[in-house]
Every structure is written in C-alpha cells, then in structure tokens.
C-alpha positions, -999 to +999 in steps of 0.1 A: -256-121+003-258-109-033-241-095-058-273-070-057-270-064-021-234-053-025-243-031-058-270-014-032-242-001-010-230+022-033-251+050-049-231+056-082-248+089-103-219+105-123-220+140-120-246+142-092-239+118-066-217+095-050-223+075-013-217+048+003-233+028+032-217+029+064-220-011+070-194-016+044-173-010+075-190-032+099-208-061+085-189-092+092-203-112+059-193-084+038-159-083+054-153-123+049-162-115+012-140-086+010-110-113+019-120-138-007-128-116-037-106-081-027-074-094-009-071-132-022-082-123-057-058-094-067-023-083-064-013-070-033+024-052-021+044-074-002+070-053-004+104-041-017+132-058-034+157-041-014+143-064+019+150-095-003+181-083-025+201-117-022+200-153-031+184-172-002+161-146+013+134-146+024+101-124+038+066-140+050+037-122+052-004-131+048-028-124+022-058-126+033-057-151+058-033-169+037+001-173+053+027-170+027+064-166+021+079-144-007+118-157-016+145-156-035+158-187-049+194-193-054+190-187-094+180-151-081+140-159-090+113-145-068+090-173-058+058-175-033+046-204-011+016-208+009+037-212+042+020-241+052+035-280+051+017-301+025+017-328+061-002-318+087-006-276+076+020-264+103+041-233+089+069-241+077+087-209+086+081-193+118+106-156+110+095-127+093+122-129+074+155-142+070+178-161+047+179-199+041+184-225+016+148-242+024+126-250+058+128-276+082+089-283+095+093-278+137+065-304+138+075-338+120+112-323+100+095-326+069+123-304+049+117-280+020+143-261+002+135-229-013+117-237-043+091-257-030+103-288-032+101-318-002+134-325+000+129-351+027+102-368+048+116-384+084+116-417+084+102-422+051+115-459+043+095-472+078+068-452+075+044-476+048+035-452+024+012-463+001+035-476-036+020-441-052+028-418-031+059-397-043+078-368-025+073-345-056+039-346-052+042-329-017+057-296-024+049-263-009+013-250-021+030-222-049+016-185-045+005-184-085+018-151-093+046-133-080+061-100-100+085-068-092+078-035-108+106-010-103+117-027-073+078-027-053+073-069-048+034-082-056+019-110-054-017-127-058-032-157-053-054-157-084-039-178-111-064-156-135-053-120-124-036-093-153-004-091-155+013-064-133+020-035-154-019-037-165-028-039-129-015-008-120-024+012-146-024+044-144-001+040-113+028+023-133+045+059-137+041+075-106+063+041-087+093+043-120+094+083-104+099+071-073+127+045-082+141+066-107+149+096-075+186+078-079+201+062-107+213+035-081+174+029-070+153+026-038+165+011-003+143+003+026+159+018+060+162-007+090+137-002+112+100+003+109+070+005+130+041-027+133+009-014+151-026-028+150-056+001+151-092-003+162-109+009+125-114-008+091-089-013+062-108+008+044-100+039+064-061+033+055-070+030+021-090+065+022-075+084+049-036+084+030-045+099-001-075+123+019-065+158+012-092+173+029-083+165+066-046+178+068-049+214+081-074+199+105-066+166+120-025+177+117-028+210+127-006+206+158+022+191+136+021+222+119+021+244+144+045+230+168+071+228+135+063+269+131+069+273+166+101+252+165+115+272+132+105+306+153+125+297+181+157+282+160+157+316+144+151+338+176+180+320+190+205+321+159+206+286+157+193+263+129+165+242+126+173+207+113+143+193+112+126+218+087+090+209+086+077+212+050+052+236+044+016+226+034-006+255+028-034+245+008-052+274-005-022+294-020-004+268-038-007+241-066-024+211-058-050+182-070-053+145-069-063+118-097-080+086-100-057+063-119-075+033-128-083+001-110-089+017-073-056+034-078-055+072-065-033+100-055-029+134-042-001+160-050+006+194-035+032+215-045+058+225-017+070+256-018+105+246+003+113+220-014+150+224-013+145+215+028+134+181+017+160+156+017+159+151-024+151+190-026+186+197-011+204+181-041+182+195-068+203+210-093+222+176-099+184+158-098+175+179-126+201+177-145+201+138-142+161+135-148+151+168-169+134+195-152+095+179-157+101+145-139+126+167-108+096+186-106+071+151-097+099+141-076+111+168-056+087+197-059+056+182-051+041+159-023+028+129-038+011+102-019-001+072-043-029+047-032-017+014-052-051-007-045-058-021-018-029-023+005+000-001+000+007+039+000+039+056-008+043+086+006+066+111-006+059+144+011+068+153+051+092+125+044+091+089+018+074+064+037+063+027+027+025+023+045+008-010+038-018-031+062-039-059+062-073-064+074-082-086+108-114-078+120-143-052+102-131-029+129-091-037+130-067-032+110-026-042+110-003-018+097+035-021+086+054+017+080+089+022+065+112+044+056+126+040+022+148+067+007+173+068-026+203+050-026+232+068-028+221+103-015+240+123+006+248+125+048+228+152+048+199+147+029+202+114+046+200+126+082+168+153+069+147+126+056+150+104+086+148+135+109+118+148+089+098+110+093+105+107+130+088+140+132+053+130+111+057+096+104+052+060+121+035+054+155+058+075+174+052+103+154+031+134+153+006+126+122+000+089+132-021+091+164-039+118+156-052+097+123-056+064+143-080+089+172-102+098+141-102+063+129-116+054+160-141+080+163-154+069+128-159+034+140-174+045+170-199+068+148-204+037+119-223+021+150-250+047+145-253+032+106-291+021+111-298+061+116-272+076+094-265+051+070-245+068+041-212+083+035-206+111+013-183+116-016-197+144-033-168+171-024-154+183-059-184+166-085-185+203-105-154+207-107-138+173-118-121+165-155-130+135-170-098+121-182-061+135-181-059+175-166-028+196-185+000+184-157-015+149-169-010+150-204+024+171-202+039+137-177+022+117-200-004+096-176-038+089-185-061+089-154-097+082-153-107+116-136-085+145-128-096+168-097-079+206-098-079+203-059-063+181-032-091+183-013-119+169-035-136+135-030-137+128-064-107+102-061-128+076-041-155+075-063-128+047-082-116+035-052-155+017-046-159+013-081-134-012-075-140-027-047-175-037-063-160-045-089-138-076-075-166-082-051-192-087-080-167-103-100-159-132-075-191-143-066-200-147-102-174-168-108-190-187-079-223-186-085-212-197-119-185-225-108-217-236-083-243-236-114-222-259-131-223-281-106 
C-alpha cells in the first residue's frame, strides 16, 4: 500500500466537498498502518495524575500493541517502560496498576526497580556470561516521551514527536478549564467501566464529539428524564437526578476544529445550576471571572484530544479513552473525574447524573455501541456504497476563530455556528493522513537509504 492509496481515501475539496471511503474501517493493512504511524507515532492519553499521585506508583497500559507502564519514581518523575524484560520479553508487571519500588520478572526473577534499571539477574555469578556483558546494559526498553499537561498523563513512543503543549494545540485551553473548575484540581472517582465494542476506533473518535445524533440515538434518555422530573413534581417530591436539558434548536451551540485532529462541540445548557459545578456558581465566578464560569459551567463541552481520549463535561464529566484491537473492535476505558474539593451535594449530582448517561450501564452507552454495530454491519456493503459523507455545515463554516473564539482567546482552524455540522471531522482525517503519510515516508526514506 501507498502513500497514494491512502491520499485516495479521502476526497478533500474545501468549500465543496469532503468524504471518505468506508474501508478505512475495515481493511486490515490499513488498520496495521494505522498502529504504526497513528497510535505508536504520536502522543496518546494514558491518563490522569490523580491515578499516579505518589512516589512508587504505578499504571500500565498499551500503545499500540506496545505493552507499557507509566510510573512514578521515588524522586516524584514520571517515567515509561516498554513492559517487557530485556531477557526473554515476559512482562514485567502483570497489575493494572499499583505501587512498587521496581518489578520482579515471574519467569527467571530478573528484578527492575522503577527507573528502569536491572537491579539483579538470578544466579548471575554461575551463569557464564560473556566478560562484556554488563547489567546496565539490560534495562527496561524506556517509553521516549512521557509529559503531564494540567494533570492529563501522555505519552509516545516517537523519540521525534512535538513537544506536548504544541501537540495539542488549539486544545491546550480547553483541558487548563477543565483543571482550573477547582483551585485544588481534578480527581479521578474510584470506579470505572472496561468494555470492548464490535466497531472501529474511529467511530469513538467521531461519535463523542458528533452533535448531530443526540436527539436521535438518545432520545429515550431524554424522555425517560422528562417523564421522571413530571412525576417528582406531580408527587411533591424532588428529582435528584435532574437530567440536563439539551434542546438543540433554541439555544447556543457549535463545535470547532482545533488543530492536529483535535475537535469539540459545545451547547449551552440552559439549567446549568442542576449540574454539579452549576450548583456552586456564584463562588465559581467569582473565583474564575464570569467568561471562563461560563466555558465551565454553562456550557456542555465535549473535547476530542487526538486520537484516543474525550472529556466530557456535559450530562456529567467523564474521562473516555480506547484503543484499537481489531478493524472492527475497539476497547474502551470510562471514568468519572470531578473537582477536588466540591461539595456533598454537587458531589452526589454529578455521580448521580453519570450513572444515569454515562458508562456501560448507562442510558447513552448502548444505544451508541447498537449504532456502532449497525455501522460496521453497513461498512460491509463498502464495494457498493463506498464513501462517507462530511459535507453537513460546508456554507456555513468560519475559517479561523468565530467571536466566542477570539473573546476566550483560542485560535481554531475552523469554527462551525452549529453543534450539528460535520465540519469538525474534516481535521480529524486531515490528520490521520497526515501521520499515515508522514510515517511511511520516513520508511520509504529510512528503506531508500538502505
């Protein structure tokens, strides 16, 4: 396959056109690509500093296919390792996470500690090593880059990627609101869901920050929440769940495309003060100024950072990342994370308020993992209907920052005046070619040399 045939997947016409072919979700060359040039060639979230906050711990996770553990050294230091002894390739830690001072290997006892470093090999003085070969030269593979922005952990395993802040571009402002909803920061609630779905990454990456489905695919979320608020009230009692209300046509709403395959959608939500940051607003303002408590509080905001990772802050704040198995399955990881600090109250809302829309045992999540699997059953038909189309919103769409962009002080490649519009992807596959065309140069060029 080349860089041509990739290019040919995507019909790119600014201002007229924008599709792409179906078999970007089901050829297995293309998807083996997509893990060597996509996942193991950029930064992607591992996840948040409040999972790792002390000396010693620990969280492992793959990239790609690349096993890998993310910890934190003694000296505080966040460090990655490809989780695989330099012996025989057994992983060296077997927990999702943890704390420890280094790894004992279950297959020889070949010990680690958590820098990297082989501490000791069993039996070393009998076992006739060669007179070169030296412990220090045996260390844990390193993961090349590891970096926290605002608490949200990332690492790659390019030695050549940009730094972090550069990476995430126009999304570098939209995850300091987040932090910044408490001066204390971000905390990941125990808990979280782990499911695997029959349907390509790519649908995760599309289907969070996809405006245009919500008062269709969720309408029985928000019914069943009008229902539950009409009978609260008939009865004189209260409702404590108090669904936020999402009614697309009446109020402010739009989405952006920041840069880099980073996108997101906001809505404004008219109750805000029945979300869980909402019912402490007056002190938010007053803390943050009126034009940030209006990003955080008054408006849904769900931000795509490319290619693996969206936070939600809307029905609830959820942490949604995945990684990609098969062209057709994906793995999924969903958390709740919430401001430290806040309030019983608000506390007991926002948790109430994800259990209600959030995670696999929520309302929202199967009904986007039946549609998932009703698009992979349709992407079979690809020979007859090969092209997806992204055209929703072209005449409409601002080059550049839109008025609430300029006044927050963003700068996003496009700006789209509603949710809805499809404009958003158009960067999220001008990226993926991107990395795609990008890597196999470097091969073709690393093969030429040759």
């Amino acid at each position: 396959m080349s860089v041509q045939d990739i290019a040919a997947r995507i019909v790119d016409v600014p201002g007229e056109t924008f599709k792409v072919h179906r078999s970007v979700y089901t050829d297995p060359e293309l998807f083996e690509l997509e893990l060597k040039h996509v996942w193991e060639a950029t930064w992607i979230y591992i996840g948040h500093e409040s999972q790792i906050p002390n000396p010693n711990d620990f969280v492992t996770t793959v990239i790609g296919r690349q096993p890998v553990i993310i910890s934190r050294g003694a000296d505080g230091q966040l460090r990655g390792f490809i989780n695989a002894c330099s012996h025989r390739g057994a992983m060296v830690c077997r927990k999702d996470k943890g704390s420890a001072k280094g790894w004992v290997c279950s297959y020889h006892g070949w010990v680690y500690n958590n820098q990297g470093e082989l501490l000791n090999v069993k039996d070393e003085a009998s076992g006739a090593y060669p007179d070169h070969w030296q412990k220090q030269d045996h260390s844990l593979t390193p993961v090349p880059h590891v970096a926290s922005y605002h608490g949200f952990i990332f690492a790659s395993l390019n030695p050549d990627v940009p730094d972090i802040k550069t990476h995430l571009a126009g999304a570098a402002p939209f995850l300091e609101l987040f932090a910044n909803q408490s001066a204390e920061g971000l905390e990941v609630l125990r808990g979280h869901s782990v499911y695997t779905h029959r349907g390509n990454w790519k649908m995760q990456a599309e289907n969070g920050v996809d405006g245009y489905h919500v008062d269709i695919v969720h309408a029985s979320y928000f019914r069943l929440a009008k229902l539950r608020a009409q009978q609260a009230a008939a009865a004189s009692g209260e409702d404590k769940v108090k669904a936020i209300q999402v009614s697309l046509g009446d109020i402010g709403n739009g989405n952006y495309d920041l840069g880099n395959g980073h996108v997101m959608i906001w809505i404004d939500v008219p109750n805000f003060r029945d979300r869980a940051l909402g019912m402490d607003y007056d002190a938010l303002e007053e803390r943050v100024g009126p034009l940030q408590a209006t990003w955080m509080a008054k408006r849904l905001r769900q931000v795509l950072i490319y290619p693996n990772v969206i936070l939600f802050d809307g029905i609830s704040t959820q942490l949604r990342s995945w990684r990609p198995i098969a062209t057709d399955q994906t793995e999924v990881h969903a958390y709740c994370v919430a401001p430290k600090g806040e309030s019983a109250k608000a506390r007991e809302r926002r948790v109430r308020q994800y259990e209600d829309f959030y995670g696999a045992s929520g309302i929202a999540t199967p009904d986007d993992l039946t549609e998932f699997d009703a698009c992979q059953n349709g992407y079979a038909a690809v020979r007859s209907a090969p092209w997806q189309d992204f055209d929703r919103g072209m005449k409409r769409r601002v080059m550049g920052a839109d008025a609430l962009a300029q006044e927050l002080g963003f700068a996003p490649d496009v700006s789209a005046p509603n949710v809805a519009d499809e404009t958003l992807y158009h960067g999220e596959y001008r990226q993926w070619l991107k990395l795609l065309s990008e890597g196999m140069r470097r091969e073709e060029g690393v093969a030429n040399a040759g």
